[in-house]
C-alpha positions as CSV (number, residue, x, y, z in Angstrom):
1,X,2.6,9.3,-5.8
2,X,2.7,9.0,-2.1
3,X,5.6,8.6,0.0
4,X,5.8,6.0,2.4
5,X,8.7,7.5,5.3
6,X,9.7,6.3,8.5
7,X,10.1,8.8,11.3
8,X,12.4,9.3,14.5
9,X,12.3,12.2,16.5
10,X,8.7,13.1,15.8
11,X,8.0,15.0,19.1
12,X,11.5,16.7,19.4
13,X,12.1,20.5,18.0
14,X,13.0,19.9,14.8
15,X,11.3,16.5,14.2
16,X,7.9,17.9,15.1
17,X,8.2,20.5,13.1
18,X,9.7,18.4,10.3
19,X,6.2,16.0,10.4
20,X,4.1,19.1,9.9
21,X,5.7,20.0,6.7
22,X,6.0,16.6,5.6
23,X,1.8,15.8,6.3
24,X,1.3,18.9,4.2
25,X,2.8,17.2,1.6
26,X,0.6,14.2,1.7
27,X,3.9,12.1,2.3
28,X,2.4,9.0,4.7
29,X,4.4,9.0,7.9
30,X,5.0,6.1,10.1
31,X,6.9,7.7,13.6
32,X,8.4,6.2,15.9
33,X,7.5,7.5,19.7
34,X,7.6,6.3,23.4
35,X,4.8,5.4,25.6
36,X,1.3,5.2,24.4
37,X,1.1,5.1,20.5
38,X,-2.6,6.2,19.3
39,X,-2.8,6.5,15.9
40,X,-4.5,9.8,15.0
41,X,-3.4,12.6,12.9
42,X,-2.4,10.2,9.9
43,X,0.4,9.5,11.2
44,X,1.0,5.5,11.9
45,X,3.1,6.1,15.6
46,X,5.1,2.7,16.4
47,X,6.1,2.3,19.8
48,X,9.3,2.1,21.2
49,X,12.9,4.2,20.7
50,X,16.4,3.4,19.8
51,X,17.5,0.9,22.0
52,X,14.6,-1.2,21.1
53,X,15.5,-3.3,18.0
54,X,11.6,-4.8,17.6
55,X,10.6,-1.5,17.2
56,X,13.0,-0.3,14.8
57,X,12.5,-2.9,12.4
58,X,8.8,-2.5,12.8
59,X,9.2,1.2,11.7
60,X,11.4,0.8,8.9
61,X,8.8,-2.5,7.0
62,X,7.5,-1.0,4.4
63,X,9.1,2.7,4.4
64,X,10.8,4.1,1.3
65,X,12.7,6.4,3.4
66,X,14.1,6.9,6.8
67,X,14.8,10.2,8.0
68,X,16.2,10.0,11.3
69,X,16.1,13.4,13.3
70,X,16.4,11.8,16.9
71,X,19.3,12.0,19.4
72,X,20.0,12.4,22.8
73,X,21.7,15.7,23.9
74,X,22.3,15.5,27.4
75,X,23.0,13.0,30.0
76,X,25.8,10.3,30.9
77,X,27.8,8.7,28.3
78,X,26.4,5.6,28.6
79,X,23.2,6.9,27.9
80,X,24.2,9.1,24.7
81,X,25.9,6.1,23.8
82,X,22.7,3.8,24.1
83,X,20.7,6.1,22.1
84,X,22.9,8.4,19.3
85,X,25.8,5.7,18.7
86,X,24.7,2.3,19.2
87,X,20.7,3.1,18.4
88,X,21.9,4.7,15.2
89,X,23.8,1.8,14.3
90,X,20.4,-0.7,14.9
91,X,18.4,1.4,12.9
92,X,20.7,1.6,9.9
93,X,21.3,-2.0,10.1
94,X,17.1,-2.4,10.0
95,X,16.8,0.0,7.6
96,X,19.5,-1.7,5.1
97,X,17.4,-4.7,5.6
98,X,13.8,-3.6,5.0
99,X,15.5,-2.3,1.7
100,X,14.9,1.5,2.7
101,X,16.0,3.1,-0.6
102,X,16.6,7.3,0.9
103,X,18.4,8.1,4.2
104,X,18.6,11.7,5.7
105,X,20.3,11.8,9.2
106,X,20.1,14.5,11.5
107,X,23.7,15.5,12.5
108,X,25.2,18.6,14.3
109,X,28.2,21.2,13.5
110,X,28.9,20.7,17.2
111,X,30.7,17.4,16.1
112,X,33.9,20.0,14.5
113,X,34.3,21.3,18.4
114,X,35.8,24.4,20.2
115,X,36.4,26.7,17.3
116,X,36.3,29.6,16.0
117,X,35.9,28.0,12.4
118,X,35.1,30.6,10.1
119,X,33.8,29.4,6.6
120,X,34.9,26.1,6.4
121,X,33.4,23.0,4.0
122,X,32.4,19.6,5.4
123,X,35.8,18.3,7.1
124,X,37.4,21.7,6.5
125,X,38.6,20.9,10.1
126,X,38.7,17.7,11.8
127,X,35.7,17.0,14.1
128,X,37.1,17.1,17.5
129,X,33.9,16.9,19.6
130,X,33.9,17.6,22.9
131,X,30.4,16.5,24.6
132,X,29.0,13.3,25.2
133,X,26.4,14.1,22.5
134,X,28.3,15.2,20.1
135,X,31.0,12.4,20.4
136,X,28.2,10.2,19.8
137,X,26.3,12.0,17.1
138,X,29.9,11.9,15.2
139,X,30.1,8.2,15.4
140,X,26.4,7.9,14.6
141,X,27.1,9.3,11.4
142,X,29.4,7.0,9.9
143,X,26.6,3.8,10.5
144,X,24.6,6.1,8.2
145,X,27.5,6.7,5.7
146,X,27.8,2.6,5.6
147,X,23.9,2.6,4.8
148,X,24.2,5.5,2.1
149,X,22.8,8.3,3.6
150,X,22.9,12.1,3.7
151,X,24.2,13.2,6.3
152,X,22.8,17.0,7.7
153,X,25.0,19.4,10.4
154,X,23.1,22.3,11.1
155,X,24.6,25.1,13.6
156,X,22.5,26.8,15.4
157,X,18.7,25.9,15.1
158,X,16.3,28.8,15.6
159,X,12.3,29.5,16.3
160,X,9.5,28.3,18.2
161,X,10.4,24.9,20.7
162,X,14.4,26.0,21.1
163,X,15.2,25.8,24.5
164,X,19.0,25.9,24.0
165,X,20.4,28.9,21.9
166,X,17.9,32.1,22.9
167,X,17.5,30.6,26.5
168,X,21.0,30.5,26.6
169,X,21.8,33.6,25.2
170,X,19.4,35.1,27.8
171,X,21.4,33.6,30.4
172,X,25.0,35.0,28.9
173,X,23.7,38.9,28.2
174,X,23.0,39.0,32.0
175,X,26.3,37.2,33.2
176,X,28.4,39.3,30.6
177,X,26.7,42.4,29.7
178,X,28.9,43.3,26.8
179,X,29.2,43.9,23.7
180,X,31.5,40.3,23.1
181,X,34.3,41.1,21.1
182,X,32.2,43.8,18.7
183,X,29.7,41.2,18.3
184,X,31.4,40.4,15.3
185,X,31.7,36.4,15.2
186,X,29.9,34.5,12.4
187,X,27.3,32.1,13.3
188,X,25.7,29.2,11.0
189,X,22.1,29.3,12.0
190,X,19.0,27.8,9.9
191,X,15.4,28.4,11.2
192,X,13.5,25.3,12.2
193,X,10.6,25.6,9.6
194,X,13.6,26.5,6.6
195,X,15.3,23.2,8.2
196,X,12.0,21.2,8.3
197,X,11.6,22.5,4.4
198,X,14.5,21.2,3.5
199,X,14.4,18.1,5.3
200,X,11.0,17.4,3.4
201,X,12.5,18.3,0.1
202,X,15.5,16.0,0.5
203,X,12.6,12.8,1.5
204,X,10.3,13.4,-1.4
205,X,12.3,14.8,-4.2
206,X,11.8,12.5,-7.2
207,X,15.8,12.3,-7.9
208,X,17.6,11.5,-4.4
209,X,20.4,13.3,-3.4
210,X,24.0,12.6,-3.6
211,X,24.8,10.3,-0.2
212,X,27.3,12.2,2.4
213,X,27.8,14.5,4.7
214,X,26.1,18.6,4.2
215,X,26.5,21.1,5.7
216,X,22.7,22.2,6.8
217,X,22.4,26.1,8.0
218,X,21.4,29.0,6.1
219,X,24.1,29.9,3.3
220,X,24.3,33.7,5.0
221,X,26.5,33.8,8.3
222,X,24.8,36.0,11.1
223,X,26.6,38.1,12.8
224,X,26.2,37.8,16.4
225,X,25.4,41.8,16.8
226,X,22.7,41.6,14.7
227,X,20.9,38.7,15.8
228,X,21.1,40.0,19.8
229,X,20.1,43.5,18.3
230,X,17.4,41.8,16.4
231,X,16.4,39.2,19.8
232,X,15.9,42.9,21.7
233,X,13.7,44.5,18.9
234,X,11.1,41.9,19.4
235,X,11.6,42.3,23.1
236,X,12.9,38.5,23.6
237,X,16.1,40.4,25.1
238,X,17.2,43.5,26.6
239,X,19.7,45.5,24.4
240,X,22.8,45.3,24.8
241,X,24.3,48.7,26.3
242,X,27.5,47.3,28.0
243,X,31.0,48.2,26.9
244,X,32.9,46.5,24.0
245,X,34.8,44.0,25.6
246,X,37.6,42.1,24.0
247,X,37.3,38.1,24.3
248,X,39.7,37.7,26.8
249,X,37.5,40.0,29.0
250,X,34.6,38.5,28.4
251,X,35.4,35.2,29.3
252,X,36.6,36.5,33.1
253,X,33.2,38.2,33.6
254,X,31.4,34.8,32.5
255,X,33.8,33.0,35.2
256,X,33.0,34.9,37.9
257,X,29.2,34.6,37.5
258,X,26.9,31.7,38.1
259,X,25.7,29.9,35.8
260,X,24.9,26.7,33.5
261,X,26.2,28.0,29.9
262,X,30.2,27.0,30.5
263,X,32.8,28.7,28.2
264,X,32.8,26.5,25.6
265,X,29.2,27.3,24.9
266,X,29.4,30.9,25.1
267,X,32.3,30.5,23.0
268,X,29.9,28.3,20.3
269,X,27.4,31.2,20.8
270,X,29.3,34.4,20.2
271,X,32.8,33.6,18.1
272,X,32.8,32.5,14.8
273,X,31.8,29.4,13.8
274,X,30.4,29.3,10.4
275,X,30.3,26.2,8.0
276,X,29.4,26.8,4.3
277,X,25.8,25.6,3.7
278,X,24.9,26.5,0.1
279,X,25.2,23.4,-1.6
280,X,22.8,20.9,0.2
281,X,20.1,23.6,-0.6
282,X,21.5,24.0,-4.7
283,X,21.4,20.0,-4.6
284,X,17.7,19.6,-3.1
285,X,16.4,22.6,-5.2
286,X,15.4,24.2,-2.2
287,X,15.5,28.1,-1.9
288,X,17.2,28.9,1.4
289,X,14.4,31.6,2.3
290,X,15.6,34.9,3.3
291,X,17.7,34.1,6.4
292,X,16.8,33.0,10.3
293,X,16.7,36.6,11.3
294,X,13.5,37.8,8.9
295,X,11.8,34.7,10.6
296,X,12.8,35.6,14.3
297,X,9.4,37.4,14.5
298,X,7.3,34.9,14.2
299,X,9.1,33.1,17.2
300,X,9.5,35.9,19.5
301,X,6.1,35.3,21.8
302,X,6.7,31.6,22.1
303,X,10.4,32.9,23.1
304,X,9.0,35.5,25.6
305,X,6.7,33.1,27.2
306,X,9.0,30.4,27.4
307,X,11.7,32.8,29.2
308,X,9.0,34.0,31.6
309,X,8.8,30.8,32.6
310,X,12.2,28.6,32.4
311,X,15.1,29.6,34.3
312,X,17.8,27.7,32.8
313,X,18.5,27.1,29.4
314,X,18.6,23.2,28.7
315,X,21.5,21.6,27.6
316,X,22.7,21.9,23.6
């Protein structure tokens, strides 16, 4: 039987990569995109965005389920507002309407804040975001609690189209070339295609899943050693050959260099901050796959290109 879902976030990272898997399911896809909307592909594309109400009810007509993977990670507050808090709250409302029966929403783990969490369950810790986006994202989430959804926050998301994490961890191994703290801290970090699987599994599943919040990385913390040692075998990075530096340390040799990643990001990027993930993938009967770092391979050219090219790491 196929599976009528609506789409936001269609040309983004993870939402591209997310309509991929879900077209090899045979799952019809109605997306919601700006600009020019040709259909092609077989995917039905509905103008508009978030802030467009027309458009969002347009999208949701018809759809068994929503899965709403876009958001807005940089800019003012005002515009993170327009788009993750009050955009997510028009499109749950039109989505309760058109009698939308399965919700998935794309969160973050960059709603808990600062950190260093190490192992924690949903609300092990109180969210205390600190960013626009993630301030927003937090309060997105609880208009899709209202409407019965589940609720995904990844940490960090890895492979082909990330512009955040290896950019920016190409920017921090020349501003503090270290070895930060041991390189011992804990990451939660899902590849995008193991994300997009599960994603898909959760939208076409023939029981639903439970509605609420889940955690969404792999179940296996990374150490943050192993995944620069493994970004330098495929020669995305240079080794690391600096000194072992305590924290403290590291954080003066960051503050004294130029640069866009701030403190709180390397800080996201190299202590621990690792969020138990197992039992979304338990729930959706969805093998986890054997970890982001047996995938990094498959990444690495689209990685080395894209550093050849970009400067600056965009904003996560």
């Amino acid at each position: 039987m196929t599976v009528r879902i609506a789409l936001t976030g269609a040309t983004g990272f993870i939402g591209s990569t997310v309509l991929r898997t879900l077209l090899g399911t045979g799952a019809e896809v109605r997306a919601l995109v700006r600009g020019a909307a040709p259909q092609d592909g077989g995917v039905h594309r509905v103008p508009g965005d978030l802030t467009d109400r027309a458009s969002l009810r347009e999208l949701c007509s018809g759809a068994e389920v929503l899965l709403h993977l876009a958001a807005r990670v940089g800019g003012t507050a005002e515009e993170c507002e327009a788009v993750n808090s009050r955009g997510a709250g028009m499109l749950m409302a039109e989505a309760v309407r058109a009698g939308v029966s399965r919700i998935v929403q794309l969160s973050t783990a960059a709603v808990y804040g600062c950190g260093p969490h190490r192992g924690i369950p949903v609300d092990g810790v109180r969210p205390e975001p600190v960013s626009h986006a993630s301030r927003t994202r937090l309060a997105a989430e609880g208009f899709a609690r209202e409407a019965g959804a589940v609720v995904l926050r990844p940490g960090l998301v890895l492979g082909a189209g990330d512009r955040w994490v290896v950019p920016a961890y190409s920017e921090l191994v020349s501003r503090v070339p270290a070895l930060w703290a041991g390189g011992a801290g804990l990451l939660s970090v899902v590849e995008v295609r193991e994300l997009a699987r599960l994603i898909a599994a959760l939208a076409t599943a023939a029981e639903p899943v439970e509605p609420g919040v889940y955690h969404a990385s792999h179940p296996q913390p990374v150490p943050v050693g192993e995944l620069l040692a493994e970004l330098a075998r495929h020669g995305v990075l240079p080794p690391q050959s600096g000194p072992d530096l305590p924290w403290s340390e590291c954080v003066r040799l960051l503050a004294e260099t130029q640069g866009r990643v701030s403190v709180r990001q390397f800080s996201l990027l190299a202590q621990d901050h690792w969020y138990r993930s197992a039992e979304i993938w338990q729930l959706a009967d969805c093998p986890a796959g054997p970890g982001p770092l047996a995938r990094l391979g498959d990444a690495a050219p689209w990685y080395r290109d894209h550093l050849a090219t970009a400067e600056r790491p965009e904003a996560g």
